[in-house]
C-alpha positions as CSV (number, residue, x, y, z in Angstrom):
1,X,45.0,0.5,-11.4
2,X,47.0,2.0,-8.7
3,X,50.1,1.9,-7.8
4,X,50.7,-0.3,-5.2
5,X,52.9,0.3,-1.8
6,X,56.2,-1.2,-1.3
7,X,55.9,-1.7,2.2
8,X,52.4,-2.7,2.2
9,X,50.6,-4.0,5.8
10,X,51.5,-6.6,8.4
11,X,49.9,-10.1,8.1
12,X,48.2,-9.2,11.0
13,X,47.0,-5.9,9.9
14,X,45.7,-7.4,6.8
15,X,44.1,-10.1,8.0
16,X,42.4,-7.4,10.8
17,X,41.3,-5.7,7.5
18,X,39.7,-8.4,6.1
19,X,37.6,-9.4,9.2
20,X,37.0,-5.3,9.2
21,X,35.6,-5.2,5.9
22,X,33.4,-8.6,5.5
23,X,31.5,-8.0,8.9
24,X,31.0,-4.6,8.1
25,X,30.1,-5.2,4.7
26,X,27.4,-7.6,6.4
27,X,26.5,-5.6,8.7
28,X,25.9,-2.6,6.1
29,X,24.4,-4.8,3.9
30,X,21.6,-5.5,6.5
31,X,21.3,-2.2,7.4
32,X,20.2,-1.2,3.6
33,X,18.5,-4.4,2.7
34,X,21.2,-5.3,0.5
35,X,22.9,-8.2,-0.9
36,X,26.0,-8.7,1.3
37,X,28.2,-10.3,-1.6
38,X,27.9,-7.5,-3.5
39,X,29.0,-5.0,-0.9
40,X,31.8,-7.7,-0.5
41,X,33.4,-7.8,-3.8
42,X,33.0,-3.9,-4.1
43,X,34.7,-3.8,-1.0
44,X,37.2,-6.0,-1.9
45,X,38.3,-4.4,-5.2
46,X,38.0,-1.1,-3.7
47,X,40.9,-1.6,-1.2
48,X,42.7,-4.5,-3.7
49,X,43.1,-3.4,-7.1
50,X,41.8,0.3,-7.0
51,X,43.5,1.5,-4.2
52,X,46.5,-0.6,-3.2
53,X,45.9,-0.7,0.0
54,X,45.8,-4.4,0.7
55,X,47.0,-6.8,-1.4
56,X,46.9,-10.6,-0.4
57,X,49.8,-12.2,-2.1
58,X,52.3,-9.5,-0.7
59,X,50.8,-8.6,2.5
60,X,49.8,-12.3,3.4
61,X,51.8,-14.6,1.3
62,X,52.0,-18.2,0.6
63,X,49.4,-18.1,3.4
64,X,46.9,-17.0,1.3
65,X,46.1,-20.2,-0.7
66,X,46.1,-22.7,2.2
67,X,43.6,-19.9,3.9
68,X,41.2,-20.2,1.4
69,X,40.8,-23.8,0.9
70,X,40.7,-24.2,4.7
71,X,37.6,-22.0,5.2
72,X,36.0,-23.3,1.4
73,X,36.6,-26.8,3.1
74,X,35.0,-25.6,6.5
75,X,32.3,-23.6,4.3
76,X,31.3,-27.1,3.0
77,X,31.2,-28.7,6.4
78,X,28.6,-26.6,7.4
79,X,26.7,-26.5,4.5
80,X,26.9,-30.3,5.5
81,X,25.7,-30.1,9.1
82,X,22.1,-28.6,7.7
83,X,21.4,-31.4,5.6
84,X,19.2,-33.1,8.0
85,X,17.2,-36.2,5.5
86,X,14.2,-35.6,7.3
87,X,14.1,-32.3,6.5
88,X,14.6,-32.6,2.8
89,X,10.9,-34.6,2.1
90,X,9.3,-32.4,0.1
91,X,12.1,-31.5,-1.9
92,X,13.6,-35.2,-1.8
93,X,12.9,-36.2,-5.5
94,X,14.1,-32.5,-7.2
95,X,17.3,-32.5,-5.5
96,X,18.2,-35.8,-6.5
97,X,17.1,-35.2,-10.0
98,X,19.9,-31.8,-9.9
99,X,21.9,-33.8,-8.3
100,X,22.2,-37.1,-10.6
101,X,21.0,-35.6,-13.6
102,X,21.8,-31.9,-13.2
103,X,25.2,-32.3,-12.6
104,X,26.5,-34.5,-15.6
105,X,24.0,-32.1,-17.6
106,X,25.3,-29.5,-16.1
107,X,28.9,-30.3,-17.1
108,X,27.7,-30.5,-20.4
109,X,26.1,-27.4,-21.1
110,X,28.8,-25.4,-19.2
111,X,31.7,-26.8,-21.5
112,X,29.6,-25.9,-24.9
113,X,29.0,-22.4,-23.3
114,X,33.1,-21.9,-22.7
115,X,33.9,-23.1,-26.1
116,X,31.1,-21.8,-28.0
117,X,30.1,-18.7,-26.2
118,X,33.9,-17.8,-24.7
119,X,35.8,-19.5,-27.5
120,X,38.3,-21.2,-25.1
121,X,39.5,-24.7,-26.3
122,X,37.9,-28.5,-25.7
123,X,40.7,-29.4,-22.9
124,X,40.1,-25.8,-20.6
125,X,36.0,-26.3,-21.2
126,X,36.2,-29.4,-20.2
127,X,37.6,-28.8,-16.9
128,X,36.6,-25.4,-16.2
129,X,32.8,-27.2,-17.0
130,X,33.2,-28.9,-14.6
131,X,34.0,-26.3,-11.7
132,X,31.0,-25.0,-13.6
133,X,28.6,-27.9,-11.7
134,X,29.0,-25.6,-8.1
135,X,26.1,-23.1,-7.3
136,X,28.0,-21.7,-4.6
137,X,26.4,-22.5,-0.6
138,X,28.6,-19.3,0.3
139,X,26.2,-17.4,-2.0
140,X,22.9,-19.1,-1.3
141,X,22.7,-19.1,2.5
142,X,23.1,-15.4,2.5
143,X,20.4,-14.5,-0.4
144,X,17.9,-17.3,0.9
145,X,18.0,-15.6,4.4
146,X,17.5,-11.8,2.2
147,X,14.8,-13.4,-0.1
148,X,12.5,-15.1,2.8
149,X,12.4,-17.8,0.4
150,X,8.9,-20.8,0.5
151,X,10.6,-24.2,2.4
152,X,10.9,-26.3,-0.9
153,X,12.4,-24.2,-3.3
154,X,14.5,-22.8,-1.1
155,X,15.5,-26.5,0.3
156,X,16.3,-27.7,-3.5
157,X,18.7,-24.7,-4.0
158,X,20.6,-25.1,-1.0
159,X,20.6,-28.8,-0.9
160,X,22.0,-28.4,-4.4
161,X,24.7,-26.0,-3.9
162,X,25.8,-28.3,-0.9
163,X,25.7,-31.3,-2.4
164,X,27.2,-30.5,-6.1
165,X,30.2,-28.4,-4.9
166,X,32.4,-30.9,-3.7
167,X,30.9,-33.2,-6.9
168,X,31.9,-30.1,-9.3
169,X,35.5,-30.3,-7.7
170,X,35.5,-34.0,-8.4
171,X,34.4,-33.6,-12.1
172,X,37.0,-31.0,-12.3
173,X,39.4,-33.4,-11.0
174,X,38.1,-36.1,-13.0
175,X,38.5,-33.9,-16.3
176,X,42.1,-32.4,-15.6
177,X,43.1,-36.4,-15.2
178,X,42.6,-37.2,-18.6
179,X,44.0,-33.8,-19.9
180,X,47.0,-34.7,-18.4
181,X,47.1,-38.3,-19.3
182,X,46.5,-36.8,-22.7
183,X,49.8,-34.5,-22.5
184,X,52.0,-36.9,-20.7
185,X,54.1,-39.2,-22.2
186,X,53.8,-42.5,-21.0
187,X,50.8,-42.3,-18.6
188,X,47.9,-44.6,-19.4
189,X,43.9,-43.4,-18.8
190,X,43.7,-46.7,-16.6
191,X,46.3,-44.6,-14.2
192,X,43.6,-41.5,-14.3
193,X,40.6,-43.4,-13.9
194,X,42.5,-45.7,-10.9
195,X,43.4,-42.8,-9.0
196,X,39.7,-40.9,-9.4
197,X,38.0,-43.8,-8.0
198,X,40.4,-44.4,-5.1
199,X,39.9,-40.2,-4.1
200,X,36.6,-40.9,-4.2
201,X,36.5,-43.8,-2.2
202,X,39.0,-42.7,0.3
203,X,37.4,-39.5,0.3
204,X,33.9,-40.7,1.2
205,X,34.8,-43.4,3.6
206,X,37.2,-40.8,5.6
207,X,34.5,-38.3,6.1
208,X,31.4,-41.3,6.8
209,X,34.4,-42.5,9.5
210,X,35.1,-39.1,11.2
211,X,31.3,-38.2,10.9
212,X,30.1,-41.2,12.6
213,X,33.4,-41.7,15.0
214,X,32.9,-38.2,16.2
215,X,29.0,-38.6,17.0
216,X,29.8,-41.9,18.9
217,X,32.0,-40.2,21.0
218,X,29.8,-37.0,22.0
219,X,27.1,-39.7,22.3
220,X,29.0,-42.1,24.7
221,X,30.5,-38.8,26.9
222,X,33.8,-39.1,25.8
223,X,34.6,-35.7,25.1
224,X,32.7,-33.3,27.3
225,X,31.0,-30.1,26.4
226,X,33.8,-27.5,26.3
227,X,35.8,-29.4,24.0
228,X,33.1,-30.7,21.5
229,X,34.6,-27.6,19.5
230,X,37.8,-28.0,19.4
231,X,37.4,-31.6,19.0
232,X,34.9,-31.1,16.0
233,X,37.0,-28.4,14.2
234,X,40.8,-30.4,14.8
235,X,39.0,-33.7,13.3
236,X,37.5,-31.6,10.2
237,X,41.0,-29.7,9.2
238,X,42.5,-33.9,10.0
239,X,39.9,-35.6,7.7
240,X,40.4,-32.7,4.5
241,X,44.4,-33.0,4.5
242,X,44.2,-36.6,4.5
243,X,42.2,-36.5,1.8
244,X,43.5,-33.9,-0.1
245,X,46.6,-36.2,-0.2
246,X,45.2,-38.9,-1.5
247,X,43.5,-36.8,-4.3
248,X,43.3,-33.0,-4.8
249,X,39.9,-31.6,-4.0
250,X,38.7,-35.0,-2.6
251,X,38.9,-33.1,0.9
252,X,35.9,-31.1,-0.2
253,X,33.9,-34.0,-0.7
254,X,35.2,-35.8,2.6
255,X,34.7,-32.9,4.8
256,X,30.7,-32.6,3.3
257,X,30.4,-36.4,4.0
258,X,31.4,-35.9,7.6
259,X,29.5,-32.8,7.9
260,X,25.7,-34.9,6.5
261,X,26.6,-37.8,8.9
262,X,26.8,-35.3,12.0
263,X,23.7,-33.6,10.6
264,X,21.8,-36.8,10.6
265,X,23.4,-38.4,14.3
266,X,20.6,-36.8,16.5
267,X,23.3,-35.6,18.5
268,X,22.1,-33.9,22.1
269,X,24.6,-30.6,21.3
270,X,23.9,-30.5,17.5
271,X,22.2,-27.7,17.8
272,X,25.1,-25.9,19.6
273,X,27.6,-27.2,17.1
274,X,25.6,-25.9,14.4
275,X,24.8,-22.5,15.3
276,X,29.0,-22.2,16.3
277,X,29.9,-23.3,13.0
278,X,27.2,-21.1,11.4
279,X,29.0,-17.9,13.3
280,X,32.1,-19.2,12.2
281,X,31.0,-19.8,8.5
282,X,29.4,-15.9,8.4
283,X,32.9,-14.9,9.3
284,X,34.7,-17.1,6.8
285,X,32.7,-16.2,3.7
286,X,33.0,-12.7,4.4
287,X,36.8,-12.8,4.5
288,X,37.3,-15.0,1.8
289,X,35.1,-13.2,-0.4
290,X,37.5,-10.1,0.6
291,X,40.6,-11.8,-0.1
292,X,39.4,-13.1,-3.6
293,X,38.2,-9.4,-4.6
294,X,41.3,-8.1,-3.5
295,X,43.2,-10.3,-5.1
296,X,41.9,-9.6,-8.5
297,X,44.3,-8.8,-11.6
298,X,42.7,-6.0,-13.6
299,X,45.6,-7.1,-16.3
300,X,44.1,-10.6,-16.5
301,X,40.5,-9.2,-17.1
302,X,41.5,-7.4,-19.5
303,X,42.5,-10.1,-21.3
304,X,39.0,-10.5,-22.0
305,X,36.4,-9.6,-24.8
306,X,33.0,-9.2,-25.9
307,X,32.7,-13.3,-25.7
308,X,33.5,-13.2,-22.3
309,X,29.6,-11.6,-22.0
310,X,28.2,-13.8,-24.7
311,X,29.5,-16.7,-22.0
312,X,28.3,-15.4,-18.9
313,X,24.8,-15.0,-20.9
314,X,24.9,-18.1,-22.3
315,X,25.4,-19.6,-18.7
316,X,22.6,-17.2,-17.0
317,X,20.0,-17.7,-19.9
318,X,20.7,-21.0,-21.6
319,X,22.2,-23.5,-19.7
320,X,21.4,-22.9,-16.2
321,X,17.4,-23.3,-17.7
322,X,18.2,-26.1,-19.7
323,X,20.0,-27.9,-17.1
324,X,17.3,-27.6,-14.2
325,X,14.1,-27.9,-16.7
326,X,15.3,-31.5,-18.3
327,X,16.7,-32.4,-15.0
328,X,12.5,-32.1,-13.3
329,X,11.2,-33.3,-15.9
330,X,8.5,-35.7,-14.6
331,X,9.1,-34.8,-10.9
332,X,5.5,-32.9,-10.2
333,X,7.3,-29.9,-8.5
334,X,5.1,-26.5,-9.4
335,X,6.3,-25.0,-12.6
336,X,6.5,-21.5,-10.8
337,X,8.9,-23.6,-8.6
338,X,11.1,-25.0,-11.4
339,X,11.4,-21.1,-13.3
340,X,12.6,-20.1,-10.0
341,X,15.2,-22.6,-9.7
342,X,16.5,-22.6,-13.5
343,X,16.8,-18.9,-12.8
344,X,18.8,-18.8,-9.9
345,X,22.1,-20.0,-10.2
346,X,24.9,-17.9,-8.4
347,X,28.5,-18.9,-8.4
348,X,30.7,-18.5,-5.0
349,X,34.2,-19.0,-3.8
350,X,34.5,-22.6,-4.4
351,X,34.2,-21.6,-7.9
352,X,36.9,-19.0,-7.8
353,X,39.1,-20.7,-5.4
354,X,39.1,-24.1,-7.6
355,X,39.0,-22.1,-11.2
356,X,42.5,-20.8,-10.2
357,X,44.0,-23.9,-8.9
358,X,43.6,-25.8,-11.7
359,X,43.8,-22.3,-14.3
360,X,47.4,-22.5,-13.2
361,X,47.9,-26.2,-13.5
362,X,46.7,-26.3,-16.6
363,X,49.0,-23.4,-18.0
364,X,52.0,-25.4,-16.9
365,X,50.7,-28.4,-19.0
366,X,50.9,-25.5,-22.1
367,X,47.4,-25.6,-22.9
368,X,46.0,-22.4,-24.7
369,X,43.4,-20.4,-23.5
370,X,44.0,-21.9,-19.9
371,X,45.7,-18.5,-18.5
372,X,41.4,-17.1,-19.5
373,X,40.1,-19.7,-16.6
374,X,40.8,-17.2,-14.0
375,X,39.1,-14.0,-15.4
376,X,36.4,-16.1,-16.4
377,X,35.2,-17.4,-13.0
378,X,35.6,-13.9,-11.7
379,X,33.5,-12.5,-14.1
380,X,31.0,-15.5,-13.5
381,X,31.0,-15.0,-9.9
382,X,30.8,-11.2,-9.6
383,X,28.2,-10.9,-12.4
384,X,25.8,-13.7,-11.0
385,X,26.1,-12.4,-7.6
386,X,25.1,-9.1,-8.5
387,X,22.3,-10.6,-10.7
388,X,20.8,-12.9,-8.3
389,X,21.4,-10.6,-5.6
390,X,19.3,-8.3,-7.0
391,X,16.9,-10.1,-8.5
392,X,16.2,-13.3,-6.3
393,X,13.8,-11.4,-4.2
394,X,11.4,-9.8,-6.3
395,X,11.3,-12.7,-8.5
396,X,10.4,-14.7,-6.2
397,X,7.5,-12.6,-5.2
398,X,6.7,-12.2,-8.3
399,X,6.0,-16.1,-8.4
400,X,4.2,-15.9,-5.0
401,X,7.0,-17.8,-3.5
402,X,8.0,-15.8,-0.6
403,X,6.7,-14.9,2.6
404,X,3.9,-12.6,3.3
405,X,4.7,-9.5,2.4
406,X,4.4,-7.8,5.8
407,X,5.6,-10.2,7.9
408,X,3.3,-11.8,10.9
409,X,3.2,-12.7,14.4
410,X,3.0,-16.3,16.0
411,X,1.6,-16.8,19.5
412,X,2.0,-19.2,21.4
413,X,-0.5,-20.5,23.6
414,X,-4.1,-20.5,23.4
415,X,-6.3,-18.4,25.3
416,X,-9.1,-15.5,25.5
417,X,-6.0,-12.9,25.4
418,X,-4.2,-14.3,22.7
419,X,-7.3,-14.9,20.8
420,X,-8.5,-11.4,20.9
421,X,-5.0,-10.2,20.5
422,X,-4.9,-12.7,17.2
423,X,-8.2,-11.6,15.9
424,X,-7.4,-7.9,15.7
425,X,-4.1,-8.5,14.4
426,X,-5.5,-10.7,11.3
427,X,-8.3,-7.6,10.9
428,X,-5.7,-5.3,10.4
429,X,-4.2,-7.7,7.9
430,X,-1.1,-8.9,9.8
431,X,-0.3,-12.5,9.5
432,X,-1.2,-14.5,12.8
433,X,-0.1,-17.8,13.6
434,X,-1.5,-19.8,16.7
435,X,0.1,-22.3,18.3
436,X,-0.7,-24.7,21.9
437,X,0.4,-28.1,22.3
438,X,-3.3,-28.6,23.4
439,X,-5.7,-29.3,21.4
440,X,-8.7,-28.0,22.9
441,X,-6.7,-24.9,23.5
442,X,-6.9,-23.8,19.6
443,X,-10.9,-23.9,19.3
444,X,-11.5,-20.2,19.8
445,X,-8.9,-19.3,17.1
446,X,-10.1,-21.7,14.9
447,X,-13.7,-20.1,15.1
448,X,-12.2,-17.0,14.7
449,X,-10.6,-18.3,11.5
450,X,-7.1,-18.1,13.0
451,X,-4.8,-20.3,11.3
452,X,-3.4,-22.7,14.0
453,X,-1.1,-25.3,14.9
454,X,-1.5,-27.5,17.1
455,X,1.4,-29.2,18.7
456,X,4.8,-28.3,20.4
457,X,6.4,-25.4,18.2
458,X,9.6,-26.3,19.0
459,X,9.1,-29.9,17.3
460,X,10.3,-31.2,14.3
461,X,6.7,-31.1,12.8
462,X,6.3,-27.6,13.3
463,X,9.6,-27.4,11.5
464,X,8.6,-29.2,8.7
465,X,4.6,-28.3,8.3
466,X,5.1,-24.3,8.5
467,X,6.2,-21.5,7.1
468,X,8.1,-19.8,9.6
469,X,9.7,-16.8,6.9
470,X,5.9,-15.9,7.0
471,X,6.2,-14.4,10.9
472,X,9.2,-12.0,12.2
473,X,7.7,-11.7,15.8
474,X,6.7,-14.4,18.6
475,X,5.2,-13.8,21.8
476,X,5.3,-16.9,23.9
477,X,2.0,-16.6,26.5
478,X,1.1,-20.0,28.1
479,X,0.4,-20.6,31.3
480,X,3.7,-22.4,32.0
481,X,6.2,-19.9,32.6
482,X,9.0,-22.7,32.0
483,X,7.7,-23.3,28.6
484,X,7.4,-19.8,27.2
485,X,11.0,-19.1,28.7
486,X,12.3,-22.4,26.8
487,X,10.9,-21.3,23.8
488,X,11.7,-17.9,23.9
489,X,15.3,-19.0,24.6
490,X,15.0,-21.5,21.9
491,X,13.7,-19.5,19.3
492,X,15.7,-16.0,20.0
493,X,18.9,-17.0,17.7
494,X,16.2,-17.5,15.0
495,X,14.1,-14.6,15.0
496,X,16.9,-11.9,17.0
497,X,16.2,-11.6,20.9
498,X,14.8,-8.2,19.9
499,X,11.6,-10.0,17.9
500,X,11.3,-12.7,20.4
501,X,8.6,-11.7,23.9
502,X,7.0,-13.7,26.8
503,X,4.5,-12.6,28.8
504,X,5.3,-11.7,32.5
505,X,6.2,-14.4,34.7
506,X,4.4,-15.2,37.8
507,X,6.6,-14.5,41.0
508,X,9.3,-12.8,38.8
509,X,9.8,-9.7,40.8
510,X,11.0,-12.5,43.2
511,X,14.7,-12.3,43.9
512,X,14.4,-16.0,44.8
513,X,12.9,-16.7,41.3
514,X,14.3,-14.3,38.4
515,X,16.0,-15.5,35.6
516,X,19.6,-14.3,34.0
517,X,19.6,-12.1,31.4
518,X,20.4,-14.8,28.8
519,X,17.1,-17.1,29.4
520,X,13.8,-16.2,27.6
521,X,12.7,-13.1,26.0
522,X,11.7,-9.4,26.4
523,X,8.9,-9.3,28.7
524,X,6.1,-8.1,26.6
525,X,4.0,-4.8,27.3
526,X,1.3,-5.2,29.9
527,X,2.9,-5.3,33.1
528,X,0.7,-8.4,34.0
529,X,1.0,-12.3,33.9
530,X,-1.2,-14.7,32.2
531,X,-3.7,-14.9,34.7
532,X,-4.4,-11.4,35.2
533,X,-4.3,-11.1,31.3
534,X,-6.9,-13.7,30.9
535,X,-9.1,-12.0,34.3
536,X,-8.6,-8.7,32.2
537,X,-10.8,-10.5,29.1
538,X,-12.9,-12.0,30.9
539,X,-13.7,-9.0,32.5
540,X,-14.7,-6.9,29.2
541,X,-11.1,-5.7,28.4
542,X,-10.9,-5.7,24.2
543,X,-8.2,-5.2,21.8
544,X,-8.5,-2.1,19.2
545,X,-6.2,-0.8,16.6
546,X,-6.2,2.8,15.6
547,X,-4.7,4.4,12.6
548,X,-2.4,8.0,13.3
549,X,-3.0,11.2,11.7
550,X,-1.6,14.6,11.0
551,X,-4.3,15.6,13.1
552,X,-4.6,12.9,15.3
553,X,-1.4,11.8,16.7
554,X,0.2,9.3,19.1
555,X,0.0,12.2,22.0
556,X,-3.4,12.7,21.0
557,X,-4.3,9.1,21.5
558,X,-2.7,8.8,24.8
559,X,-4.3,11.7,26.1
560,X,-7.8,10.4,25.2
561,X,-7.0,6.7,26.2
562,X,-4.8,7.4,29.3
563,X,-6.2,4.0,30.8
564,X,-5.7,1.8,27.7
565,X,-2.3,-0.5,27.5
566,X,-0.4,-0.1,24.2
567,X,0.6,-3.4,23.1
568,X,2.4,-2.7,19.7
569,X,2.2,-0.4,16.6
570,X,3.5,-0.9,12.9
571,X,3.9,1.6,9.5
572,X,1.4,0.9,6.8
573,X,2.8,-2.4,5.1
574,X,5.6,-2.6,7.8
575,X,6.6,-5.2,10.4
576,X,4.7,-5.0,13.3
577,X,6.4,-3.5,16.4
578,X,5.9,-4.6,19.9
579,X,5.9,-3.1,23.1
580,X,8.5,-4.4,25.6
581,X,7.6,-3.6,29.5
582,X,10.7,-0.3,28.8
583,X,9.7,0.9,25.6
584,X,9.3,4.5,24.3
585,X,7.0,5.2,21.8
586,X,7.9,7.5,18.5
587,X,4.8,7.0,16.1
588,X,3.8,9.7,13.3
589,X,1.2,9.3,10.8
590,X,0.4,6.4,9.0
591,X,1.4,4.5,11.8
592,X,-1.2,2.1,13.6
593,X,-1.9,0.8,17.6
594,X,-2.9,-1.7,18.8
595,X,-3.8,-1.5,22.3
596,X,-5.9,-3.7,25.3
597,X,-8.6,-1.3,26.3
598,X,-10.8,-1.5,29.1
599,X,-14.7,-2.0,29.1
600,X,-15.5,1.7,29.5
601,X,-13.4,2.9,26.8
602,X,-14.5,0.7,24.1
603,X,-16.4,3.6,22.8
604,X,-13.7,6.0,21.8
605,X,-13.6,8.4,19.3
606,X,-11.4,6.3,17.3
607,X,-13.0,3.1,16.3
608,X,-11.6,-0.7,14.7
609,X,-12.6,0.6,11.2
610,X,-10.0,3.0,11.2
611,X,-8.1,0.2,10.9
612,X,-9.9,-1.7,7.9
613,X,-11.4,-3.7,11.3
């Protein structure tokens, strides 16, 4: 380990470092298509540990513990605000059978792997199997949002790692009662099981209070819109320290309370709140995940031995399965869908942060093997992490539960132009998804064999019918201009304003009527509005994809099709790539067009089989 600096950094440098390295570790993470978490901890030990640089206890303080629990607690919150009941359906009966059953199982299974497989004692198991319960929501979000996950499993893991944390802080609370009712003179298990139940209570009816009092008030107008923030956040960091004084940990579970009831309010601005607290949650995972890492003792770990990786096995291959498999038994959800579940697992910061707390607690009760519940979790975390992180993906597609393999396109409106433009898509084997609140709208593409939808795709039954991680692109293209800017304005924070188009807007060279920069989408290749797309059809305009070569290459094209509009091209097996009104095209070989081609060019040299259609 290196030797560390005497002077060390500022609080405010360090904390600068820590926001440094967990953005950038997310941000270089999605650049390579890699777990974040794992860039993370590397990150973390790198600068910690290895080099010195940063350590939290002397460059922070006694800041550093009250940091972490305040973002775990606002972690959980927002894990809370996605829980929306209607939402869950399909995945209603698993995740109460991982919650109800899989938890108390859970517990159980955990505490035989620490004593068997890691040899600690009964009274550490016990309430380190507990902590045990969490699957870690700070984990999850990031790998479900890397793996393209199908809707249902990934709604039972995440509903799952929501809901249990704050119960596996409550079982560890529950289980560190008794060991200290066991080493204290005079206290009775009556006292233990008293105080539990009134944490619990409290706990719950503080959250359901601040969750509903809060909800009433944005409802009746009472706070207006530029402080629903402030308002929001003050109430949350209220409601965990009263709680957390009534009980320890309890905060955690009265913070995720308040966090389902605002989740399930129909609140006008929920949507606002929600992707706020999701910016805020990317930011707070990152640096916790930094301050953990760096905060690692490389003397503690090596307190460690060759049981330490019978455990973590044990955990990963025994009772994680056993836990999930008993827990669905009887719930018809697909067997592929249960394997995926009892293999995924990954432990997160709650896990570390609440393994330390009561690690230390129970080494000033004198119970052996406690000063081991520290490495452990570490060791947990970092190896499931890396695990899952890696694996999650592939396995899943291995079970055919992802999304399509080259992601698709979904258009939005129904006409001859978004027909064609669907039809040649699907022939080239790109997913194509078509939606129109009108019925009559969607009977072209459903002649054409189109898969359609028809309603509003901004509803809650599109939400909950399809599978949007099949698509990365939408092109809104109705006739209404107002509607394909609302959903393109909508829908950009989903799919990134870069993968989000509308077609051009009638009037819209119009000083009188042009939109600011931050409504709708990019205005999406041909320099024409919907009615001059659909005259364009009508008059014998047709869509035709071409494949590159060597030989034949993008200048090539354009010189032989100098009249044809180029409306987006895509790598073999890649994303598709559309054409915004600005664009400059860089295509080599292997790369296919597909471009809007006028009546007396539709017999070009290069023709729709050169695209397998």
């Amino acid at each position: 380990m290196a030797t560390e600096t005497t002077t060390g950094l500022s609080p405010v440098e360090a904390i600068a470092l820590v926001g440094a390295l967990g953005v950038g570790s997310q941000w270089l993470a999605w650049r390579l298509r890699m777990p974040a978490i794992v860039l993370m901890l590397v990150a973390g030990i790198i600068v910690g540990p290895v080099l010195g640089v940063f350590d939290p206890i002397r460059d922070i303080g006694p800041l550093t513990a009250p940091m972490i629990s305040i973002a775990v607690a606002i972690i959980l919150f927002e894990g809370g605000m996605t829980l929306n009941f209607h939402h869950l359906r399909d995945a209603a009966v698993g995740v109460r059978r991982l919650v109800f059953i899989g938890a108390p199982l859970g517990w159980l299974t955990s505490v035989l792997a620490l004593h068997y497989g890691a040899g600690i004692g009964w009274e550490s198991a016990a309430v380190f199997g507990g902590i045990m319960i969490v699957t870690g929501p700070t984990v999850i979000a990031p790998l479900l949002r890397t793996a393209r996950l199908s809707r249902r499993p990934a709604a039972l893991l995440q509903w799952e790692a929501i809901v249990n944390d704050p119960i596996g802080a409550l079982a560890a609370v529950l289980a560190f009662s008794v060991v200290l009712v066991l080493n204290t003179e005079g206290a009775t298990p009556m006292d233990a099981a008293i105080e539990l139940v009134l944490g619990i209570v409290v706990a719950s009816v503080l959250g359901w209070l601040a969750g509903y009092g809060l909800s009433r008030a944005f409802k009746q107008a009472l706070v207006p819109e530029y402080m629903k923030v402030p308002v929001l956040f003050t109430l949350l960091l209220a409601t965990f320290a009263v709680s957390d004084a009534v009980l320890h940990e309890s905060g955690l579970l009265a913070v995720t309370v308040m966090g389902v009831v605002i989740a399930n309010a129909n609140l006008p601005s929920y949507t606002e709140l929600l992707r706020f607290k999701e910016h805020a949650t990317v930011l707070l995972v990152s640096g916790v995940f930094i301050l953990l890492a760096a905060n690692l003792d490389f003397a503690a770990l090596a307190k460690l031995d060759m049981r330490a990786v019978i455990f973590v096995l044990a955990v990963v291959f025994v009772a994680r399965p056993v836990t999930v498999f008993v827990s669905l038994i009887g719930s018809k959800l697909p067997f592929k869908e249960q394997v995926l579940v009892a293999f995924t697992g990954p432990r997160g910061v709650v896990l570390i942060a609440v393994a330390g707390l009561f690690g230390e607690r129970l080494q000033e009760l004198g119970i052996p093997d406690a000063d081991l519940i520290g490495p452990l979790a570490f060791v947990l975390v970092a190896v499931t992490v890396v695990i899952h992180g890696f694996t999650l993906a592939p396995f899943a597609r291995l079970l055919g539960l992802t999304g399509a393999s080259t992601p698709g396109v979904i258009l939005i409106g129904g006409s001859r132009f978004t027909t064609g433009l669907a039809e040649a898509l699907q022939k080239a084997e790109i997913p194509v998804l078509m939606t129109d609140p009108n019925f009559g709208h969607l009977r072209r593409a459903r002649s054409a064999g189109i898969a359609t939808f028809s309603g509003d795709i901004l509803s809650e039954a599109a939400e909950n019918r399809l599978e949007f991680i099949n698509y990365a692109t939408l092109v809104a293209a109705t006739d209404n201009d107002a509607y394909n800017t609302l959903v393109a304005t909508d829908l950009s924070p989903e799919y990134g304003r870069d993968n989000v188009f509308q077609i051009m807007r009638e009037k819209s060279d119009s000083a009188r009527h042009q939109l600011p920069r931050t409504l709708g989408g990019q205005r999406f290749g041909p320099d024409q509005s919907y009615h001059d797309l659909e005259a364009m059809v009508e008059d014998g305009w047709t869509f035709r994809v071409t494949r590159l070569t060597e030989e034949f290459d993008f200048d090539a094209w354009r010189a032989e099709h100098a009249d044809s509009i180029l409306l987006g091209w895509w790598p073999d097996g890649g994303a598709i790539k559309l054409v915004r009104y600005d664009t400059e095209i860089k295509s080599g070989a292997n790369v296919r067009l597909i471009a809007l081609r006028p009546a007396e060019d539709r017999a070009g040299t290069q023709p729709p089989s050169d695209a397998k259609g």
